[in-house]
C-alpha positions in Angstrom: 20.1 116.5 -52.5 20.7 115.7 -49.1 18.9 112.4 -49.1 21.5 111.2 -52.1 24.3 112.5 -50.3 23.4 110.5 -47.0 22.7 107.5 -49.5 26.2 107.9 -50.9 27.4 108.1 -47.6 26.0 105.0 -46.5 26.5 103.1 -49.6 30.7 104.2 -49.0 30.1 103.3 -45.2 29.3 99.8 -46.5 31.4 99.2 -49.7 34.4 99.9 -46.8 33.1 98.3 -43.9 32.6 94.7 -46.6 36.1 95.3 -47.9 37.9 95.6 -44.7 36.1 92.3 -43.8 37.3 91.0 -46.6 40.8 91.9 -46.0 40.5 90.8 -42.5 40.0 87.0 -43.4 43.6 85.4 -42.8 43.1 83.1 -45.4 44.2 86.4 -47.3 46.9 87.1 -45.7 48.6 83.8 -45.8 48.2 84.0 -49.5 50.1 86.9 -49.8 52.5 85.5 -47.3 53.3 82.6 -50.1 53.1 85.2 -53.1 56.3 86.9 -50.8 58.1 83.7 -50.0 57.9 82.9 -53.9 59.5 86.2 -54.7 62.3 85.7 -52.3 63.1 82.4 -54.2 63.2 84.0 -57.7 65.7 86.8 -56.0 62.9 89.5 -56.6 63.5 90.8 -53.3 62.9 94.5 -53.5 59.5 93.6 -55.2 58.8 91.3 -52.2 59.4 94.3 -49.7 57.2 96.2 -51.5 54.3 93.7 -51.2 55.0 93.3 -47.6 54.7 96.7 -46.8 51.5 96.5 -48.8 50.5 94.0 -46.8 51.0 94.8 -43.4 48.9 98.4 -44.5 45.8 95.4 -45.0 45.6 93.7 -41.7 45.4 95.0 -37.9 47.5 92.3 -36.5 50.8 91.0 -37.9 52.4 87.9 -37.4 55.8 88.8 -36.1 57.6 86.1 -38.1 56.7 87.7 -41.5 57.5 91.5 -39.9 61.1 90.2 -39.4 61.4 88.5 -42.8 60.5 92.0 -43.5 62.9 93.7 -41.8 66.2 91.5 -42.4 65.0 91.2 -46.5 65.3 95.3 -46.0 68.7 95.1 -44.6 70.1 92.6 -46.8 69.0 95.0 -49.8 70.4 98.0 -48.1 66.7 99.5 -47.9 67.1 101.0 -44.6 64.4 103.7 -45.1 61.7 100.5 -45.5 63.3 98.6 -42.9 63.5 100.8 -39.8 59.8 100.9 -40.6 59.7 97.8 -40.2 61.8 97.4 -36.9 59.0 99.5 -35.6 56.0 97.5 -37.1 58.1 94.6 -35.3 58.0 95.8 -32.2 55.0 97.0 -32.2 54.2 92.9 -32.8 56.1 91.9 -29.7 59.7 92.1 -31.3 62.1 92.3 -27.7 64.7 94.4 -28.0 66.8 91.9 -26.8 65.8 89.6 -30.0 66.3 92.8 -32.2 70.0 93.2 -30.4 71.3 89.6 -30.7 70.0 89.8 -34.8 73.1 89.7 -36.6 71.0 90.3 -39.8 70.5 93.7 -38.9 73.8 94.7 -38.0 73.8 97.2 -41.3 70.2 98.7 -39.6 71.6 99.5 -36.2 74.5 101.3 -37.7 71.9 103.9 -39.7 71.6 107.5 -38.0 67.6 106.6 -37.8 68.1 103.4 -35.4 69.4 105.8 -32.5 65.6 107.5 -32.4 63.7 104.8 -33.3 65.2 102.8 -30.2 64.5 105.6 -28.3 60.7 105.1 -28.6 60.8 101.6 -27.8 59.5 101.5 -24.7 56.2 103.1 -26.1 55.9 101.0 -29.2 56.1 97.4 -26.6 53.3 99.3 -24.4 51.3 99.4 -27.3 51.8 95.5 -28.1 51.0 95.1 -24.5 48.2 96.9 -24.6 46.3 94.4 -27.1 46.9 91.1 -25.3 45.1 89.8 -22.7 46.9 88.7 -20.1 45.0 87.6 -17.3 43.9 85.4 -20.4 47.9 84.6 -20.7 48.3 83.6 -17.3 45.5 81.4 -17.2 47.1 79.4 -20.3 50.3 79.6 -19.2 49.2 77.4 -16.1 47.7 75.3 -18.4 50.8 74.6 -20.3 53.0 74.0 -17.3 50.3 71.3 -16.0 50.4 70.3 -19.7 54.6 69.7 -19.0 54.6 68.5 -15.7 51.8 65.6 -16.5 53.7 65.5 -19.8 57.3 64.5 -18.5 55.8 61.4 -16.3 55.7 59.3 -19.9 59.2 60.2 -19.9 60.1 58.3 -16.9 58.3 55.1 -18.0 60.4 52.7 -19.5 59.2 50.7 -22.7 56.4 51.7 -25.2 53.2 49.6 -23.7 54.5 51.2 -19.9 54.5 55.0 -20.9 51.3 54.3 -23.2 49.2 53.1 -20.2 50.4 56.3 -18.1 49.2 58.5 -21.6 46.0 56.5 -21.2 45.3 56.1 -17.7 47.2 59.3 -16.1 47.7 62.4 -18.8 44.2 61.4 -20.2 42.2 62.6 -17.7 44.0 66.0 -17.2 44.1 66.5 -21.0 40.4 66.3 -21.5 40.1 68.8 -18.2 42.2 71.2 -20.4 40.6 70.4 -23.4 37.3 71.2 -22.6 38.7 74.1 -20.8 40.3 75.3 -24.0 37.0 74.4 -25.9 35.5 77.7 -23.3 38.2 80.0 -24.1 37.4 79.6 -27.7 33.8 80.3 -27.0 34.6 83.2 -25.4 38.0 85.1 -26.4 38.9 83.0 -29.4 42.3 80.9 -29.8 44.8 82.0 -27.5 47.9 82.3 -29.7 50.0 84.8 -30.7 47.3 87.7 -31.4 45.3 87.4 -28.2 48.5 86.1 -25.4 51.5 87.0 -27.7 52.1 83.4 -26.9 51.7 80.7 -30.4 53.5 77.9 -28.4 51.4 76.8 -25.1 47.8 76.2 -27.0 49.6 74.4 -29.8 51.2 71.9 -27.7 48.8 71.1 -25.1 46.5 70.3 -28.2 49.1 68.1 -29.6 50.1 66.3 -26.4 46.5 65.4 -26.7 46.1 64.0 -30.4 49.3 61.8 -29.8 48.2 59.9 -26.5 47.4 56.6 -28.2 46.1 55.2 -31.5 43.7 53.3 -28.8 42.7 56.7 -26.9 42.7 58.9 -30.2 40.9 56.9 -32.4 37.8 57.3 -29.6 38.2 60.9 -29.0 35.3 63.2 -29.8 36.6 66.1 -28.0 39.2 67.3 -30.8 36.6 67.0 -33.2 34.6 69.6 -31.2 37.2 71.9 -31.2 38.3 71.6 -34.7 35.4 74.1 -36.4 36.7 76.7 -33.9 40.3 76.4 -34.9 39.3 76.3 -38.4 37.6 79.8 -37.4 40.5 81.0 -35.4 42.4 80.4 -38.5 40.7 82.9 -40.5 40.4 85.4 -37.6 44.4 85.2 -37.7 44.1 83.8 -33.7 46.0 80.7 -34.9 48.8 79.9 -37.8 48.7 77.9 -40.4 52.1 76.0 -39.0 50.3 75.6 -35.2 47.1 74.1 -36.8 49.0 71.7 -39.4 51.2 70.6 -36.3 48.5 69.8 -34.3 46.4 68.3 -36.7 49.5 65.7 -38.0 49.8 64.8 -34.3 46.8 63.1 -34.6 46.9 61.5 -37.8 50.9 59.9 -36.5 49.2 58.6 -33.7 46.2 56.9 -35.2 48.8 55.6 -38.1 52.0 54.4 -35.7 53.7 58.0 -37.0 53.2 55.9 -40.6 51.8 58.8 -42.1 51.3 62.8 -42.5 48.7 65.3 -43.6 51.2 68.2 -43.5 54.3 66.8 -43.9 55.6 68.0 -40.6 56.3 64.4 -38.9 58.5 62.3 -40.7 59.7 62.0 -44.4 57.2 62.1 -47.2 57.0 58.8 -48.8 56.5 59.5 -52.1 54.9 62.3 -54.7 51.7 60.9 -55.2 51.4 61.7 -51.2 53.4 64.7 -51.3 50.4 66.0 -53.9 47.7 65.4 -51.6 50.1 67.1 -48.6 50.3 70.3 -51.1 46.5 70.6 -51.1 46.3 70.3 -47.4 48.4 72.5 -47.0 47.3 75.0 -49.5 43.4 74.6 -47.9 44.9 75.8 -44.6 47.5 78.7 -46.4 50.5 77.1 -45.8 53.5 77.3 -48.5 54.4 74.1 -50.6 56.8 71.3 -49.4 58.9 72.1 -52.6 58.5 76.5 -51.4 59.8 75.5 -48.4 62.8 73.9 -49.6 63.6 76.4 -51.7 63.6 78.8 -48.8 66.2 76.7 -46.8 68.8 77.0 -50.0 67.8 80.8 -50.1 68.6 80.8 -46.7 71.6 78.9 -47.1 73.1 81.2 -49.7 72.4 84.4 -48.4 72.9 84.0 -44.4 68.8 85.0 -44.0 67.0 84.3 -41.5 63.0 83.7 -43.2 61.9 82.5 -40.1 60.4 79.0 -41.3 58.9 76.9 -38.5 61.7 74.7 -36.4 61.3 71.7 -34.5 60.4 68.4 -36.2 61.8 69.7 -39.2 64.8 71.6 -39.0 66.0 71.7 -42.6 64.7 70.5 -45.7 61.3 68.1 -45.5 62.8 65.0 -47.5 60.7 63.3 -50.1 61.6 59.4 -50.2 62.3 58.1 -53.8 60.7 54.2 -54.1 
């Protein structure tokens, strides 16, 4: 009786220790993450709170972005119960209280009897997001970026295209494959340094793309991307890396070895027709990254409603426009 009751035992041990695995692969969670963002759109918002909060019960780390969606979808609905949980999920992620303060979305939250408490423990709660980064690792990155920048903002000075294309070439070249091969060590060791491992998803991101966009001459010779590339692929799935930062980078590189002619991701430029938008859709659903047409729909939600869902800024600030021929 004992021996089956070990057996069981193990058999449980396993059954959990596969599922959790399971769980833990990104890919996952990102599909969720679209399953959410689809529910917003159809207005079926208390539904998409509850899957969130089933969600963030599946995986260790959280992106932040998808804790505040969490959190300001609460308010808006008046569930203040699920979203003071959720304020402290959030800072538990690296939410500042000096973000949560300026929110104007969660004005209604801040006026709830709860929020007086729950503030009260803050200091704790950002000790514990602290606790989980590694920040010599931080540091080190962080001079990497500002190198990145300073080396960076030389093109800048150089007037004409051909001029700040032989400084890419012959100056930030040299510096860039230093930090890529630099970069390619932190992976082996720690994993990509993003916003699990240096609370940070900006600095890695951008040194990479500074890199795929030297030249169509200089990138279309590179072998040191390519290296990297499984390992992102990995850090994707490991949740060390986003779907945005890794379409980004990767849409660098295919602008530069097309004269910014053409997209994988739909991040640089318009979209010049739906027979390409189909084949963006598919890249980006390989990577767990929402629709072109999902994330216009969030901007009108957005637009109508006063939310904030977050969506990635920068190169495309409002809706990704698809050119009619």
């Amino acid at each position: 009786m004992k021996k089956l009751s070990l057996t069981l035992i193990l058999i449980g041990f396993l059954f959990a220790s596969t599922k959790s695995k399971a769980q833990e692969n990104y890919l996952n969670y990102h599909s969720k993450v679209i399953e959410y963002e689809k529910l917003i759109v159809e207005g079926k918002y208390t539904t998409a709170i509850n899957l969130l909060d089933s969600l963030f019960k599946q995986f260790d780390f959280l992106f932040l972005r998808d804790v505040k969606v969490a959190a300001e979808l609460s308010a808006f609905e008046k569930d203040y119960k699920s979203g003071l949980k959720f304020a402290r999920l959030g800072i538990k992620a690296g939410w500042t209280l000096k973000s949560i303060n300026k929110n104007g979305n969660l004005r209604s939250l801040r006026k709830q009897p709860e929020w007086t408490k729950l503030m009260s423990t803050y200091d704790s709660l950002h000790k514990i997001y602290l606790s989980r980064l590694n920040i010599q690792l931080k540091e080190q990155v962080h001079e990497m970026f500002k190198k990145d920048q300073k080396k960076a903002f030389g093109a800048l000075l150089r007037i004409g295209q051909k001029a700040k294309r032989r400084y890419s070439e012959i100056k930030f070249a040299p510096q860039s494959e230093h930090q890529l091969e630099e970069l390619g060590k932190i992976l082996d060791e720690f994993g990509y340094p993003g916003e699990r491992l240096i609370g940070n998803n900006l600095w890695g991101s951008v040194i990479l793309s500074h890199h795929n966009s030297i030249s169509v001459n200089y990138n279309s010779k590179d072998t040191l991307y390519d290296h990297l590339k499984p390992r992102l692929l990995n850090a994707l799935e490991q949740g060390e890396i986003s779907p945005y930062e890794l379409a980004q980078i990767e849409d660098w590189r295919i602008a530069a070895l097309n004269e910014h002619e053409l997209t994988s991701y739909g991040f640089l430029g318009a979209i010049p027709d739906n027979i390409v938008l189909e084949t963006i859709n598919k890249n980006r659903a390989n990577i767990g990254l929402r629709s072109i047409e999902l994330r216009n729909e969030l901007i009108d939600v957005e637009n109508e409603t006063g939310m904030n869902l977050h969506l990635p800024k920068g190169w495309q600030n409002g809706k990704i426009k698809i050119q009619e021929k």
